[in-house]
TORVOPA-118042 format. One record per residue (C-alpha): x, y, z; residue in three letters. Coordinates in steps of 0.05 Angstrom, whole numbers, plus 32768, in hexadecimal, padded with zeros to 4 digits. Each point is the difference from the previous one (the first is absolute). Layout:
XYZALA/...
end
This chain:
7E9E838A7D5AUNK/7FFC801E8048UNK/7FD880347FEAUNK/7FD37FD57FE2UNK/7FFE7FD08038UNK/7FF8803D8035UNK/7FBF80147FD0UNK/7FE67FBD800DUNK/800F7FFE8044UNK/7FCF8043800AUNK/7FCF7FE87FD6UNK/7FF07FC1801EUNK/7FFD801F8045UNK/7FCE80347FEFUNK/7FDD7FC97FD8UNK/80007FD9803DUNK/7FF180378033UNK/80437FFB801FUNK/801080487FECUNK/7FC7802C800AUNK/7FF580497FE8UNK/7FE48014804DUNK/80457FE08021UNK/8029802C7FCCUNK/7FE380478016UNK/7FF27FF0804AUNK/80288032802BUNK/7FE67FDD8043UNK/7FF77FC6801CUNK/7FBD7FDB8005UNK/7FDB8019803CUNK/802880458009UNK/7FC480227FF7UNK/7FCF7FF38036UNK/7FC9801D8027UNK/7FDC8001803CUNK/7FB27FE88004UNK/7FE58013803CUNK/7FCC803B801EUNK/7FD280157FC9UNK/800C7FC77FDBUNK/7FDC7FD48040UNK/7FC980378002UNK/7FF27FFF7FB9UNK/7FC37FC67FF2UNK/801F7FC07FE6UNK/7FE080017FC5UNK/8035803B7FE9UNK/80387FE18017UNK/80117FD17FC4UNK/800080417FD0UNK/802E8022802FUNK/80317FC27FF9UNK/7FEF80067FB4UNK/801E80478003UNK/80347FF6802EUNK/80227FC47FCEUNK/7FF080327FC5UNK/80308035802BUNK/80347FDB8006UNK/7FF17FE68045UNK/80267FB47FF5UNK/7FF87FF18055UNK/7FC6801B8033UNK/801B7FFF8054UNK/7FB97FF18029UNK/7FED7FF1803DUNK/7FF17FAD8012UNK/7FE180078046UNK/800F7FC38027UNK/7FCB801D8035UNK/7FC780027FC5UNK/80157FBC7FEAUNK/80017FDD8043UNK/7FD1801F8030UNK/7FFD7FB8802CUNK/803C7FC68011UNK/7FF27FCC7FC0UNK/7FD580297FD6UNK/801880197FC0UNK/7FDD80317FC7UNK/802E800B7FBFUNK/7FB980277FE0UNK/802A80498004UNK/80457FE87FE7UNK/7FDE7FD77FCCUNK/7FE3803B7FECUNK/803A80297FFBUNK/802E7FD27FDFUNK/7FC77FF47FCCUNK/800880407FF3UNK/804980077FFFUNK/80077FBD7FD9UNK/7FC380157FCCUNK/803380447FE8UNK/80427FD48009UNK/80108031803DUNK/802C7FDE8035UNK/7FED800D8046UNK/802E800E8039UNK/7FD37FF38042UNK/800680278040UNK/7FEF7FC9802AUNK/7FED80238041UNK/7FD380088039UNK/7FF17FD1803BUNK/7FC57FD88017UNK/7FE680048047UNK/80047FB6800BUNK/805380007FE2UNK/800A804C8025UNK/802C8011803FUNK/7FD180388005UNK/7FB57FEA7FEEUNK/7FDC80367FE0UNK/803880367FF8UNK/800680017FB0UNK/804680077FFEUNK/80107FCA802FUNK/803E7FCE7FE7UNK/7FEE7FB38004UNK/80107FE68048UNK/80257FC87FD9UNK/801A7FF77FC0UNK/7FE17FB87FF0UNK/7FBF80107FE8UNK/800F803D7FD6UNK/803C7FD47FDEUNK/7FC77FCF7FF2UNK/7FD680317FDDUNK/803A800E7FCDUNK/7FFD7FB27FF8UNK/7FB880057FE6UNK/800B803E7FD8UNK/80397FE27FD2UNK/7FD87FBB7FFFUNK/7FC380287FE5UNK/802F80387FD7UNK/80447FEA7FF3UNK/801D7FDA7FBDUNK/7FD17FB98013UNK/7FCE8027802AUNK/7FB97FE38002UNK/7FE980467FE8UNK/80177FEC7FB8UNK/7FE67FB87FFEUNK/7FB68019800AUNK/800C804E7FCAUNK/80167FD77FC2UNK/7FE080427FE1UNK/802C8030801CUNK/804A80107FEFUNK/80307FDE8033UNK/802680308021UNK/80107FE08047UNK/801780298038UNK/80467FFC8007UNK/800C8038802CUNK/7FE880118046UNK/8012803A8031UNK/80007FF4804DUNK/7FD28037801EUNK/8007804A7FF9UNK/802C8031802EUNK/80077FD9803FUNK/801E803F8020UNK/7FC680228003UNK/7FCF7FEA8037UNK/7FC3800A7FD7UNK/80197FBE7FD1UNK/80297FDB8045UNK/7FE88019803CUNK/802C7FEE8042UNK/7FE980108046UNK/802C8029801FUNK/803280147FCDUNK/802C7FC17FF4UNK/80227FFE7FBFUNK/7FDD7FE77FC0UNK/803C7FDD7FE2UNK/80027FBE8026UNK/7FBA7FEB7FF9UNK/7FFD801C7FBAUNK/80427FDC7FEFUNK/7FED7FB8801BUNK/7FC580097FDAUNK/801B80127FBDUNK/802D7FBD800BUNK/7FCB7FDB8008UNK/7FD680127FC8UNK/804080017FD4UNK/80007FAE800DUNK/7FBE7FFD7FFEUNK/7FFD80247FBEUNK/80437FDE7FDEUNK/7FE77FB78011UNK/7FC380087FE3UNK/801F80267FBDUNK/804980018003UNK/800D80347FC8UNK/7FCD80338022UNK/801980468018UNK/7FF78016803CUNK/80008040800BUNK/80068024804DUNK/7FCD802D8022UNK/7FFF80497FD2UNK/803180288032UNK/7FED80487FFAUNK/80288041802DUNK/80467FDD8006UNK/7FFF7FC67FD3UNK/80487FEB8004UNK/80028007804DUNK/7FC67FD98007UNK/801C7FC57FCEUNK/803D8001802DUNK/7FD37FF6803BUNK/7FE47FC27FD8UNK/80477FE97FEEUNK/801A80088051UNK/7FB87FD58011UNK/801E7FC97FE0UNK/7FD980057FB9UNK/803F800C7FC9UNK/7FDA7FB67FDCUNK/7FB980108007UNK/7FE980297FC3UNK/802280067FAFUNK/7FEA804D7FFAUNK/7FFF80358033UNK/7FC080337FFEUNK/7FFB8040800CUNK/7FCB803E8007UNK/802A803B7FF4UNK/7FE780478003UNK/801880397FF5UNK/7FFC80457FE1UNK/802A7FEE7FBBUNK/80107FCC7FD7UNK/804580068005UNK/80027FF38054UNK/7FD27FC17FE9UNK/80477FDE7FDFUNK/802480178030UNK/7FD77FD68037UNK/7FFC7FC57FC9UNK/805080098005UNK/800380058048UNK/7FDC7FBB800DUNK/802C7FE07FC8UNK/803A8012801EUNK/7FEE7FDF8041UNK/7FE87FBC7FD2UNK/804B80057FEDUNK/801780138044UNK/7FEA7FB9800EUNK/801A7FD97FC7UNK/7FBD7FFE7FD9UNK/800280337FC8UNK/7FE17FD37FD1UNK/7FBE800F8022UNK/7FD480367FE5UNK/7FDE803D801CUNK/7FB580017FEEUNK/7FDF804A8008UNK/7FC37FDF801BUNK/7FDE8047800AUNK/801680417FE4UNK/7FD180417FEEUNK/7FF98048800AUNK/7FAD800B8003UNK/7FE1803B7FE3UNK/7FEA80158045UNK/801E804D7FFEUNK/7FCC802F800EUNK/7FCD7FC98014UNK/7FE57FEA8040UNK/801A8041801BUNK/7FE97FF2804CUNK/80247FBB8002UNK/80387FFA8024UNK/80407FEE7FE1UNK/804E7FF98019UNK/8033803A7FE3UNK/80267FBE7FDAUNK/7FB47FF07FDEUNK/7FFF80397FE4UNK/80377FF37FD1UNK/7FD57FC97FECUNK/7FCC80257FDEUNK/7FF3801B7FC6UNK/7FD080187FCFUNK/7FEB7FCA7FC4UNK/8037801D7FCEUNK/803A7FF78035UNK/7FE27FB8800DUNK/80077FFB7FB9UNK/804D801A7FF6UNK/80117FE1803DUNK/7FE87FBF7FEBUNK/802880037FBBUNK/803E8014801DUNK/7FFC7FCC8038UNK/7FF97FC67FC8UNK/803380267FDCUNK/802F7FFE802DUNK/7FEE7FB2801DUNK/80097FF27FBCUNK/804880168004UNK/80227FE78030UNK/7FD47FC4800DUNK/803F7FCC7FF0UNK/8032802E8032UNK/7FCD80118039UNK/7FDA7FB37FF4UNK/7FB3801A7FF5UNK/7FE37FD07FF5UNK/7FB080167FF9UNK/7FDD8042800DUNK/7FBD80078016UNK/7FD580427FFBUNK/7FD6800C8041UNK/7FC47FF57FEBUNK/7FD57FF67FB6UNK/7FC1801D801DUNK/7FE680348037UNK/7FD080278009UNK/80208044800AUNK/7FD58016803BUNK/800B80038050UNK/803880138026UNK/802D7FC67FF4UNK/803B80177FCFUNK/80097FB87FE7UNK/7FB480087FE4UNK/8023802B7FCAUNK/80337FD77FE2UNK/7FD57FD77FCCUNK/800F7FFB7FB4UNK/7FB27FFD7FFFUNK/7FD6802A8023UNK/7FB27FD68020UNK/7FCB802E7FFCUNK/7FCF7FD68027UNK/7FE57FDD7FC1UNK/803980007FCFUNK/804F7FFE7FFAUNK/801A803B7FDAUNK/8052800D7FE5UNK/80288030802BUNK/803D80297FDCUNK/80297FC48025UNK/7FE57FC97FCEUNK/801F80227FC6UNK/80428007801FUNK/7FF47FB78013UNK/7FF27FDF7FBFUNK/803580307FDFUNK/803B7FEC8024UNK/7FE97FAE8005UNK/7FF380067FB5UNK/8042801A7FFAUNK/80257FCD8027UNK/7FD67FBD7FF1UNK/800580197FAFUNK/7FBC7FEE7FE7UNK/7FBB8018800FUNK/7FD67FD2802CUNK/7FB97FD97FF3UNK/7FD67FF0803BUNK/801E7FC18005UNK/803880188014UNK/802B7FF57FB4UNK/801B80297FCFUNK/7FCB80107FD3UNK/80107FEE7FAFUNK/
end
């Protein structure tokens, strides 16, 4: 009789949907496998952009990290243009991608120094306002959804707070002073900002690149141990391998301060196919461990994933994003390597690093993806 009632049981939960085939082979979580829309992808007409989404959900790709300029949206006190978010979270939403904004980059009119681009808000009001409007317009009731009854609702439910504030090209400080304080009081700010308007969003902190878990414990002495659910970071290095061990690092100080529960999100990881290119640009000795030619990007890629995949439970990944979908693999910038697609100047073509790409997320997420982002049948 309990054998027959256990058959039942199953039965009526797969009937029901309860029990599906993609939960029972998933190896990851939803949203492990991310990447990073940015450079070619903005120089690339708009018109391709919705087939490069279509790709990216048919790779695997279940989250995309972008850029939400505050400085684009808001170029004047009171005046507000949603026409370049609505455009990407159309897209996002239209392949059931989640997006992770980046939401960066000052003003004049909001700036403590007008017309230096990486100037941090003088105050934290008026930024902490603009999160207001973005999860009005994108989160779970946003206004965004009301007025796309056509599109798939997939409401923003995660938002990072800027980009490497200890580098003076994102927070620039006359005369030196430390980045932490200012950077701190305004993650705080935005994390109430963020949590009363949705209060089961993530936030996520600034992606800390170099020294990741000395710069989180510069966040933590600045007062911010409540302001953010996951911790990012932009970890490079020249093997996957030292990539867990920063990811362990940076846990270990989340635990250090009584919040283990928290996860680690590799916000930006790569290794560009940049070796023997670009030969008269000028590079540091640690950025040449970087690079690579396509096949390393390729192994290096897999094994990464592989080993993310691993220990994610013990080291608390919680997503990994690839740095970057497309480039154009010209000019003396190494990070103009690192695409799984390669822009030609009038089309998007797969790199070696796609293959290992949709491999391993095919692996891990058990089914092979439709553009719209499900298993396909």
């Amino acid at each position: 009789m309990r054998r027959g009632l256990f058959t039942l049981l199953v039965v009526t939960l797969a009937l029901t949907g309860a029990l599906p085939a993609e939960a029972a082979k998933r190896h990851a979580p939803r949203g492990f496998y991310g990447v990073m829309w940015n450079r070619a992808g903005f120089e690339a007409p708009p018109a391709q952009h919705d087939a490069e989404f279509a790709q990216m959900a048919r790779s695997g790709v279940e989250t995309v990290r972008t850029v939400f300029s505050w400085a684009g949206a808001q170029p004047a006190p009171g005046v507000t243009s949603f026409t370049e978010t609505d455009r990407l979270v159309t897209l996002a939403a239209s392949h059931r991608i989640d997006l992770l904004p980046v939401v960066i980059y000052t003003p004049d009119w909001a700036a403590e120094y007008p017309g230096n681009p990486g100037s941090p808000p003088l105050g934290t009001a008026d930024y902490a306002a603009y999160l207001t409007q973005l999860v009005g317009r994108y989160g779970p009731k946003g206004s965004f959804w009301v007025e796309h009854p056509e599109l798939p609702r997939v409401p923003i439910r995660h938002w990072q707070i800027w980009n490497e504030p200890h580098l003076v090209k994102y927070w620039y400080v006359e005369g030196g002073s430390i980045w932490s304080a200012g950077y701190t009081q305004l993650l705080i700010a935005a994390h109430a900002a963020i949590r009363r308007a949705d209060p089961g969003a993530t936030v996520v902190t600034a992606g800390l690149a170099s020294f990741p878990w000395k710069y989180l414990g510069k966040i933590y002495r600045a007062g911010g141990k409540g302001a953010f659910e996951a911790v990012g970071i932009n970890f490079f290095t020249g093997n996957p391998k030292n990539v867990i061990r920063g990811v362990r690092v940076t846990s270990k100080v989340l635990r250090a301060h009584h919040q283990g529960r928290k996860k680690v999100w590799l916000t930006e990881v790569t290794w560009p196919a940049a070796q023997g290119q670009a030969p008269g640009a000028t590079r540091a000795p640690w950025q040449l461990q970087w690079q690579t030619k396509p096949a390393g990007m390729a192994a290096r890629l897999t094994e990464l994933y592989r080993r993310a995949l691993r220990v994610r439970r013990r080291d608390d990944i919680g997503r990994v994003y690839w740095y970057t979908w497309g480039t154009k693999y010209t000019g003396n910038d190494l990070f103009d390597y690192g695409g799984l697609v390669r822009w030609n100047g009038s089309a998007f073509q797969p790199e070696p690093g796609l293959r290992a790409y949709v491999k391993s997320a095919r692996g891990a997420e058990g089914c092979r993806k439709t553009s719209a982002g499900r298993c396909a049948r």
